[in-house]
C-alpha positions as CSV (number, residue, x, y, z in Angstrom):
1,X,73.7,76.0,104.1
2,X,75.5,74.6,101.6
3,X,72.7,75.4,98.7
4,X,73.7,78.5,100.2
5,X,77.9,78.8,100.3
6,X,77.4,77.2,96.6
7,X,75.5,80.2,95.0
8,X,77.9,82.7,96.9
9,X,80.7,80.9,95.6
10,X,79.5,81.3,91.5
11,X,78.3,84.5,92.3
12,X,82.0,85.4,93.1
13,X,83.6,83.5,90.4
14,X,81.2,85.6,88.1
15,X,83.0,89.0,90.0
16,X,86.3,87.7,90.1
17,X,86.1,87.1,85.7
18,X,84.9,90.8,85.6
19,X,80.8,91.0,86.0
20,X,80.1,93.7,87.6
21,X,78.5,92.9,91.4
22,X,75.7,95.2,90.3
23,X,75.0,93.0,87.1
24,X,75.5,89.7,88.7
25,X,72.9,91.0,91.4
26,X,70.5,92.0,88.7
27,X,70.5,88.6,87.1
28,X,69.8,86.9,90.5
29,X,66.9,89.1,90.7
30,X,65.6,88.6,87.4
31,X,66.0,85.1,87.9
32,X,63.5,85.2,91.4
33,X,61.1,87.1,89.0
34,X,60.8,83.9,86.7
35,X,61.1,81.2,89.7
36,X,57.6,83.4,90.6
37,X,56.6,82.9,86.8
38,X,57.5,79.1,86.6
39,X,55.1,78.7,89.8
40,X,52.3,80.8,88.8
41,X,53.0,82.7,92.3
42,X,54.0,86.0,90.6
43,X,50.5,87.7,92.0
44,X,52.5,87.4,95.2
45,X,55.4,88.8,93.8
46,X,54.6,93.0,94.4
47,X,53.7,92.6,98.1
48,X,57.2,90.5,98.4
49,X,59.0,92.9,96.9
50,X,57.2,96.0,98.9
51,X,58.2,94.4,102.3
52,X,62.0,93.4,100.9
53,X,62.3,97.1,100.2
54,X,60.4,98.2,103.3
55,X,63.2,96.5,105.1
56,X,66.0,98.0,103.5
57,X,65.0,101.3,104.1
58,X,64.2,100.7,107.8
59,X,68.1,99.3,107.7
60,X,69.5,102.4,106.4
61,X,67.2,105.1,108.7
């Protein structure tokens, strides 16, 4: 939880000095894409991604 609270926190910090919230998000996703890299996990990485959109289109319908 507090992992947690600490990334929100920079995350804001990096709105609140003018990154856009589109930008910062784009970064955090880029940076997922190498933590799959780093770990040699990244065949895993298209089904992830299928069921993380999946779920946000279920959300929204």
């Amino acid at each position: 939880m507090n992992t947690s609270q600490s990334f929100i926190d920079s995350y804001t910090t990096l709105t609140l000095h003018g990154f856009k919230p589109e930008d910062v998000a784009r970064s955090m996703l880029a940076a997922a894409i190498n933590f799959y890299q780093i770990f040699d996990i990244h065949h895993a990485l298209p089904e992830t991604l299928r069921l993380l959109a999946d779920s946000l289109e279920d959300s929204h319908n």
